[in-house]
N, C-alpha and C positions, 0 to 999 in steps of 0.2 A: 185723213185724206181730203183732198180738196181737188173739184174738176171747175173746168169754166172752158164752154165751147163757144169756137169763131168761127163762124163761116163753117165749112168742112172739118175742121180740125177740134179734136178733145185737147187739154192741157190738162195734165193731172200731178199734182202734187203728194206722196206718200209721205210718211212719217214715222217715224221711229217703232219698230216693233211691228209694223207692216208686212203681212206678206204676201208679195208683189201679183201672185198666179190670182190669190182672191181678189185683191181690190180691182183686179184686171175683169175678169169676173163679171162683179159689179156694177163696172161701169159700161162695158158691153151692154147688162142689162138694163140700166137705166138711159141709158141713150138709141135702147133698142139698136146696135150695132148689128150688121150682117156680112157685112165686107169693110175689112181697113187692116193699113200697115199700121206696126210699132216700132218705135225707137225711147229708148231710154241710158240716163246715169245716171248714177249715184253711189251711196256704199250700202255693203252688207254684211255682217258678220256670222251669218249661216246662208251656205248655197249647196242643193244638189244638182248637179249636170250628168247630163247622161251622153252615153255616145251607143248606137244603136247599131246592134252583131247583124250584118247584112245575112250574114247563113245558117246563124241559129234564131235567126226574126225574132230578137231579144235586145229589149234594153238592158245596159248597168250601167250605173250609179255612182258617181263619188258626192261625199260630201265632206264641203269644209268650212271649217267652223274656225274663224279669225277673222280679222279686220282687214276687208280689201274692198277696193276700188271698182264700182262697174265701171269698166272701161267702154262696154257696148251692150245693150239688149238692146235686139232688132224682132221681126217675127211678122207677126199678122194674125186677123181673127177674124174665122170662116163661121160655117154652119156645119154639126153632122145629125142626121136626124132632128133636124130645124132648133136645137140645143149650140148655145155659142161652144166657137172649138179655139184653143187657143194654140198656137205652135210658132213656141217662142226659142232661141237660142241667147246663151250669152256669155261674156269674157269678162272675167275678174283679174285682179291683179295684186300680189301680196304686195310687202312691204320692201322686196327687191325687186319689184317691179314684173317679177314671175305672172307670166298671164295663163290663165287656165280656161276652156272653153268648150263648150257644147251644149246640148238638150238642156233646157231650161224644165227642172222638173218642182223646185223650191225655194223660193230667194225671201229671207227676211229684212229687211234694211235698218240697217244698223244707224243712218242718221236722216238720210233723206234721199227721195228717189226724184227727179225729172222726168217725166215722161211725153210725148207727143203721139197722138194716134190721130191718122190723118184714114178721115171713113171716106170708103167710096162708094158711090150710088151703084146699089145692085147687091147681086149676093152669090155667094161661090159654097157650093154641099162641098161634104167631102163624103169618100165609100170605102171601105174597107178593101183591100185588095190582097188576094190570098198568096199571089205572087211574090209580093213585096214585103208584105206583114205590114204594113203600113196604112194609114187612113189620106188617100187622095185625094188630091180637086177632083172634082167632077167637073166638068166642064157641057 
């Protein structure tokens, strides 16, 4: 992995056998991150996504294990108990161009990843909410 920051903005380059939630991670840490969006592409030849049971307040899981395309990871990266929070989403695409998408729970990259995380001055908790099953902004 390789970062190089301008201005506001992280650039971060992954590599092969990378996986995307750590080096994400990382660089929050080392750039002391508190508030900022993500976008990224690239490929990856293992990904779990999740899609989140609104009424039994449960994730699950698939995961697929082939060569496809990120076609989009987007997300953001907050604070919960002043610990980075990462909540990320993404869409892969097989070799028929089949797109699959949701809860980014594990993306390894299969050759290389892009990424742009654009930090923003300030910082956003998040809080558990028992309603929801969900970990909120706090505002």
């Amino acid at each position: 992995m390789e970062t190089k920051k301008i201005g506001n903005r992280i650039i971060a380059r992954l590599d092969k056998k990378e996986e995307v939630l750590d080096a994400l991670h990382k660089i929050a840490g080392q750039y002391d991150i508190r508030l900022a969006s993500v976008q990224a592409i690239g490929a990856t030849n293992h990904v779990k996504i999740g899609l989140f049971n609104t009424e039994e307040k449960k994730y699950y899981s698939n995961v697929l294990d082939q060569d496809m395309e990120i076609t989009s990871l987007i997300g953001n990266i907050t604070r919960k108990d002043n610990e980075i929070y990462l909540h990320l989403h993404i869409n892969v695409a097989d070799e028929n161009q089949r797109v699959y998408g949701g809860h980014l729970n594990e993306c390894v990259i299969s050759a290389t990843l892009e990424m742009f995380i654009d930090v923003i001055d300030g910082s956003i908790e998040r809080q558990f909410d028992e309603n929801i099953g969900l970990n909120l902004m706090k505002f």
